[in-house]
N, C-alpha and C positions, 0 to 999 in steps of 0.2 A: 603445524607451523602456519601461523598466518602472513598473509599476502600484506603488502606495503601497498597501496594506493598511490599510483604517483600522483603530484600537485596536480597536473595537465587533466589529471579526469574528474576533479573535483571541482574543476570550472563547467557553467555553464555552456551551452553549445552556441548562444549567442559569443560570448565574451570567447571561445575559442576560434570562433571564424573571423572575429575581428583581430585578435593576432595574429591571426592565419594572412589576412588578407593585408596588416600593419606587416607581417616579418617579412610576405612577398614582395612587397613594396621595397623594404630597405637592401634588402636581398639584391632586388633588379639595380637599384638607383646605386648602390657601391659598384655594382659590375659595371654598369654605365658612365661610373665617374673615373673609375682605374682606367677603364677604356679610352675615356678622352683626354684623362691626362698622359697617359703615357704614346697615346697618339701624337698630342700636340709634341709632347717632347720630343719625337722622333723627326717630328714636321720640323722644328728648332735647328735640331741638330742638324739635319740635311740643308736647309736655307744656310748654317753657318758654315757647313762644309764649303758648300756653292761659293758663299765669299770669302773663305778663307783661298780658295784657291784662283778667285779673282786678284785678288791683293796680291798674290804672291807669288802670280804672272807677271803682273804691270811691276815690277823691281824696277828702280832707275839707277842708274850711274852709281859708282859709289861718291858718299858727300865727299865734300873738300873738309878742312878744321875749322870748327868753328861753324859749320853747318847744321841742319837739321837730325834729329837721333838715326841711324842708319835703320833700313828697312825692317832689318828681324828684328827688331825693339821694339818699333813700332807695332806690328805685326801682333807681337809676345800682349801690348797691351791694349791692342783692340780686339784680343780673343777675350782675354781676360774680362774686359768690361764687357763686352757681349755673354760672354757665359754667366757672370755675375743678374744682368741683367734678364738675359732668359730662365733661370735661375727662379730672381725677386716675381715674373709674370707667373711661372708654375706655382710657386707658394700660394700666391696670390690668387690663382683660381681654384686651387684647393680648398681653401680656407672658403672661400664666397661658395664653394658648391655645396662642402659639407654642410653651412649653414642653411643654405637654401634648401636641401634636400633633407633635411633635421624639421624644418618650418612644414615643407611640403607634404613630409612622413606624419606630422602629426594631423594634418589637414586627414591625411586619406585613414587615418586610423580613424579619426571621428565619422570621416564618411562610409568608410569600412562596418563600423557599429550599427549605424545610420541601415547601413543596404542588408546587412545582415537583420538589423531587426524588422523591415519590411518582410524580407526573404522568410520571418520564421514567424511570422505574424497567423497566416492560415493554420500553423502545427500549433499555437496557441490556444487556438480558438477550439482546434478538434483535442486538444490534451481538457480546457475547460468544460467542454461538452463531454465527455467522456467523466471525466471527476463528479460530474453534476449528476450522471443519469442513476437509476436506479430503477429497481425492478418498476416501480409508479408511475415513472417519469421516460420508459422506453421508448412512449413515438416522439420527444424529440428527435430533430435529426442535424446534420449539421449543415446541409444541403450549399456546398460553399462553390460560389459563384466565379467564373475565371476563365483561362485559359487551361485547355487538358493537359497540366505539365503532373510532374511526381505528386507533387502538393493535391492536386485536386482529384488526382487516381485515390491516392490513400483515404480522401475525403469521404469521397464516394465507395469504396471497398470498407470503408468504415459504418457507411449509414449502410450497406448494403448487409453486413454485419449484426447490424438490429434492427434491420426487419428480419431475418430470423429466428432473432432472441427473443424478439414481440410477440412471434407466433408460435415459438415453444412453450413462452408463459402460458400464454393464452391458453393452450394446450395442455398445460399441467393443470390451470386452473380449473378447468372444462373436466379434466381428470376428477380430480379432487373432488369437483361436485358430485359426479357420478359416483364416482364410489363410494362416496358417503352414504348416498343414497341405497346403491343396490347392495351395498354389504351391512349396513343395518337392518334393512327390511326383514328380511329372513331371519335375523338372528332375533327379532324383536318378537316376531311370532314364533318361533323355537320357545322362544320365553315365558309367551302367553299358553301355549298349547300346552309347557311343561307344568306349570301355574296353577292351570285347571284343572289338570291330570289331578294334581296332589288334594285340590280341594275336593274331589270327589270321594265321596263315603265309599260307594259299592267297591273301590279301588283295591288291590290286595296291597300286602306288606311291600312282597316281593318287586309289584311294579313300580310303589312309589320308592321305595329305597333307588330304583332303577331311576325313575325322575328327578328324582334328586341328586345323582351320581351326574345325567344330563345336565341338570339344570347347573350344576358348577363347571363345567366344561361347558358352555355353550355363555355364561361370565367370562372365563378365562381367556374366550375368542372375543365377546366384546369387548374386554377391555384393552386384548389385542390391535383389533381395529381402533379403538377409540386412541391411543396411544401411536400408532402406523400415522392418523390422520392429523392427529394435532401436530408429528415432528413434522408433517410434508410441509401444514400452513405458517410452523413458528418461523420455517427455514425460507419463508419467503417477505416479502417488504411488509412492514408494519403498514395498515390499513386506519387504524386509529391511534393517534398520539394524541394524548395532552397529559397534563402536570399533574400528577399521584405521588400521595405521599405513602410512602410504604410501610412505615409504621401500622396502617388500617388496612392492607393488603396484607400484612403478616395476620393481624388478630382476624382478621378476618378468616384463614386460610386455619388460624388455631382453632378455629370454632367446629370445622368439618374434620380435624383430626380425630381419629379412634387411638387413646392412649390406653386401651387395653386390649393389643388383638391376640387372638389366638389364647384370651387369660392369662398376657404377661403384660403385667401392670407396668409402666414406665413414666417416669418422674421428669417434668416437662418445667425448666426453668427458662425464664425470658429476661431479657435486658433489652427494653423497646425504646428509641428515640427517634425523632419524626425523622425524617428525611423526605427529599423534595426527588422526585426523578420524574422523564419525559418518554411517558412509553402507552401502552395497551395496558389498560388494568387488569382484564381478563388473563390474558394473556400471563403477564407477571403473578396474579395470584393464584393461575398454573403452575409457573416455573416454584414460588417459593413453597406450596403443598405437595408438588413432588418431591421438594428439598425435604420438608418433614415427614413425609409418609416413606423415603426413603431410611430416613434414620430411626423411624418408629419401625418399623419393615424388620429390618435387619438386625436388631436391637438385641441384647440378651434378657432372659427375666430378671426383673428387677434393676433392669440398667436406664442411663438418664440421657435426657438430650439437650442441650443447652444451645437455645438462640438471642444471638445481640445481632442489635440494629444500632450503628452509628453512622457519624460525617468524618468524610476522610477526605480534608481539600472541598473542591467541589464534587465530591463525587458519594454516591450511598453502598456503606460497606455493611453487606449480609452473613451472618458466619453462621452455621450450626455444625456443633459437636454433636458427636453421637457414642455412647460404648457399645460394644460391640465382640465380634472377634476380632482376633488379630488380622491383619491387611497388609499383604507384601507390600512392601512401594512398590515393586516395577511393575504393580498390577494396577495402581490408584489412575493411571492414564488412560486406561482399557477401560475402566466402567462407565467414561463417559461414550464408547461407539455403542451403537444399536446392538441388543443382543446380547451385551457383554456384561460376565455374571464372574463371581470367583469363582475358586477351584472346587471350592466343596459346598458352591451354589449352583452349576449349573444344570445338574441333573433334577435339582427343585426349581421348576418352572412356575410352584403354585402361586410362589412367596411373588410373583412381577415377571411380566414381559420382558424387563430387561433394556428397556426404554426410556429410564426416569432420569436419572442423568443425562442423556443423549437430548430429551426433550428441554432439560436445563440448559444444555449448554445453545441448544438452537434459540431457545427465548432469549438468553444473554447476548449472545450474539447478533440474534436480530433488531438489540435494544444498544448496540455500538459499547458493550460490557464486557467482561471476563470471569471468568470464576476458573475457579479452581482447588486440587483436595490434595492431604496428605496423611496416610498412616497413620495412628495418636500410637504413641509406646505402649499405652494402656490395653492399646485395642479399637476399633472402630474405624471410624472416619470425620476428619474437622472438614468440610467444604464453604469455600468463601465466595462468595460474588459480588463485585463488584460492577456497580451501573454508574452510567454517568450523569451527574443533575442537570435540568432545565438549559436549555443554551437561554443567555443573557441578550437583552437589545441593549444595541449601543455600547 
C-alpha cells in the first residue's frame, strides 16, 4: 500500500519557512486584533455605564405639559445613539485593522522569504559543493566563513568529512598500485619458469604434462588478478574522458574475439551504427569485450551472438544476444555481483572468474550508464547498455 505525500513536504524548505513565518504572523496579529477590539468594547461599555448612571441621578422635576420629553425618553435615546455610535467606531476599527494587518501580513511574508533565503544560503552552497565533488575533485572544501552557529558546525563536519574520504582514496589508490605490482610479479615469473620448463628437451613427458597442468592454473590466477584489478579501477572516477565513438570500440573489441573456443564455432552477426559517447576508451573497450567474450564464453555449439549498436534520444544503446542454455530470471540479477556464476556453472571455474558482468556494470556505471539483461525464452542471455552521449555547450 502506498504512502500519500502530503502537499506540505513537496514544498521546498525555503517556501516552508516562509509560511511558517507568513502563518505566524497572521496567527499573532488576529489574536492581537480580537484582543483590542473586544477590549475597546468593554472600555465602551464601562464609559457608557459611568454615564448612564450619571444621567440618571441628575433626574429633574417632573415637566409640566407642553414641556420638554420627560427623563426616561430622553435617557431611552441617548443610550441608543451612544450604542449606535460605539457600535459604528468598533466596525470601524475592524474593518481598518484587518486591512492594515492583510497589507502588513504581506509585507512580512516577502520579508519572511527574504530572511529565510539568507538563512538557507550557507546549506546552499554546502548542498552545491557536495553535488559538484567526486572522487577527482575531493580537496575541494567548503571552508564557509561566519559565526559558529548550526550552519557552520555542519559546514565544517562536512569538510571534515572529506578529508577522510581524500585519504581513503588515496589509500585505495596506493593499494591498487601495489598490488598490481606485487601480485603480478610472481605470477609473471610462474609463467616464465613454467615456459622454459616445457621448451626444454631433456624434460620428461610426465614433468611437462605437470607444467602444463601449472601453467593453466597459474592463467586462471592471472586472469583472476587482472579482473580483481580492473573492477577496483572501473569503480572509481574516470581519469580520462573524451568523445568515442563506439561503433570502433566494438569492431575494435571484435577483432580480439576468439569465435572458436574450446572448437565450438559460433556465428557472430553485427548491426554497427556510429554513436558518439563521453567516457575512457580503454576502459569501454573493456567493458564491451567482456560483453562478448561473455556471450562467446557461455555459448552452445553451433550457437550465435548478435550485436546492434544504435541512438536512442541522446544516448548509445549496446545490446548483445547470446544462445545459450536456459537462464532462470531470478538469476539474471546475480551475474552482475562478483563471483556470481549459475547453478550448473559454478563448480566450472575454468570457463571465468566470474567477474565479467560485475566489471560491466562498474564501467557502465562509472561512465553515468545502465545496462541491463533478461533470460531470451530460447535460452541464453540479451544484455543491454545504455551510455550516455557527449554533454552539449550551450
Amino acid at each position: 500500500m502506498s504512502r500519500i505525500t502530503p502537499p506540505w513536504n513537496g514544498l521546498g524548505l525555503r517556501m516552508r519557512l516562509t509560511l511558517l513565518y507568513g502563518g505566524l504572523f497572521f496567527a499573532a496579529g488576529s489574536l492581537l486584533l480580537w484582543s483590542t477590539y473586544l477590549l475597546t468594547g468593554r472600555a465602551l461599555d464601562e464609559r457608557f455605564a459611568v454615564k448612564s448612571t450619571k444621567i440618571s441621578g441628575s433626574e429633574a422635576a417632573p415637566a409640566s405639559e407642553g414641556s420638554a420629553p420627560p427623563p426616561d425618553i430622553l435617557f431611552q435615546r441617548v443610550e441608543s445613539d451612544v450604542k449606535l455610535r460605539a457600535d459604528s467606531v468598533l466596525d470601524e476599527m475592524l474593518r481598518s485593522s484587518l486591512l492594515i494587518m492583510i497589507l502588513i501580513g504581506i509585507v512580512a511574508v516577502v520579508l519572511g522569504y527574504l530572511v529565510a533565503d539568507r538563512a538557507l544560503r550557507p546549506l546552499d552552497r554546502v548542498t552545491e559543493t557536495a553535488r559538484r565533488l567526486s572522487e577527482s575533485t575531493l580537496h575541494e572544501r567548503i571552508a564557509l566563513s561566519g559565526p559558529s552557529d548550526e550552519v557552520k558546525r555542519l559546514a565544517d563536519t562536512f569538510d571534515a568529512m572529506l578529508d577522510r574520504l581524500h585519504r581513503v582514496f588515496d589509500g585505495q589508490r596506493r593499494f591498487i598500485a601495489n598490488a598490481s605490482h606485487e601480485l603480478r610479479t610472481p605470477l609473471a615469473i610462474n609463467r616464465t619458469v613454467l615456459e622454459v620448463s616445457l621448451e626444454e628437451p631433456e624434460a620428461s613427458a610426465d614433468l611437462k604434462a605437470l607444467a602444463r597442468a601449472l601453467l593453466g592454473t597459474n592463467a586462471r590466477y592471472e586472469r583472476l588478478i587482472e579482473g580483481l584489478l580492473l573492477l577496483a579501477e572501473s569503480e572509481q572516477e574516470l581519469a580520462v574522458r573524451r568523445v568515442v565513438d563506439v561503433e570502433q570500440v566494438v569492431r575494435a573489441a571484435l577483432e580480439q574475439l576468439d569465435l572458436h573456443p574450446r572448437r565450438r564455432r559460433i556465428t557472430l552477426r553485427h548491426d554497427l551504427r556510429p554513436a558518439l559517447v563521453e567516457g575512457d576508451p580503454l576502459l569501454l573497450e573493456r567493458c564491451v569485450f567482456n560483453l562478448l567474450e561473455n556471450a562467446v564464453k557461455y555459448n552452445v555449439r553451433g550457437g550465435e551472438v548478435e550485436v546492434s549498436l544504435r541512438h536512442d534520444g541522446d544516448a548509445a544503446v549496446l545490446t548483445v544476444d547470446n544462445t545459450g542454455q536456459p537462464v532462470p530470471s531470478y538469476e539474471v540479477e546475480d551475474l552482475f555481483e562478483p563471483f556470481r556464476r549459475l547453478q550448473g556453472d559454478r563448480v566450472r571455474s575454468a570457463r571465468g572468474s566470474g567477474l565479467g558482468l560485475s566489471i560491466v556494470r562498474a564501467i557502465v556505471d562509472a561512465h553515468g550508464g545502465a545496462v541491463g539483461a533478461r533470460a531470451r525464452p530460447e535460452g541464453g542471455l540479451s544484455v543491454t547498455v545504455r551510455l550516455p552521449g557527449p554533454a552539449r555547450d550551450g
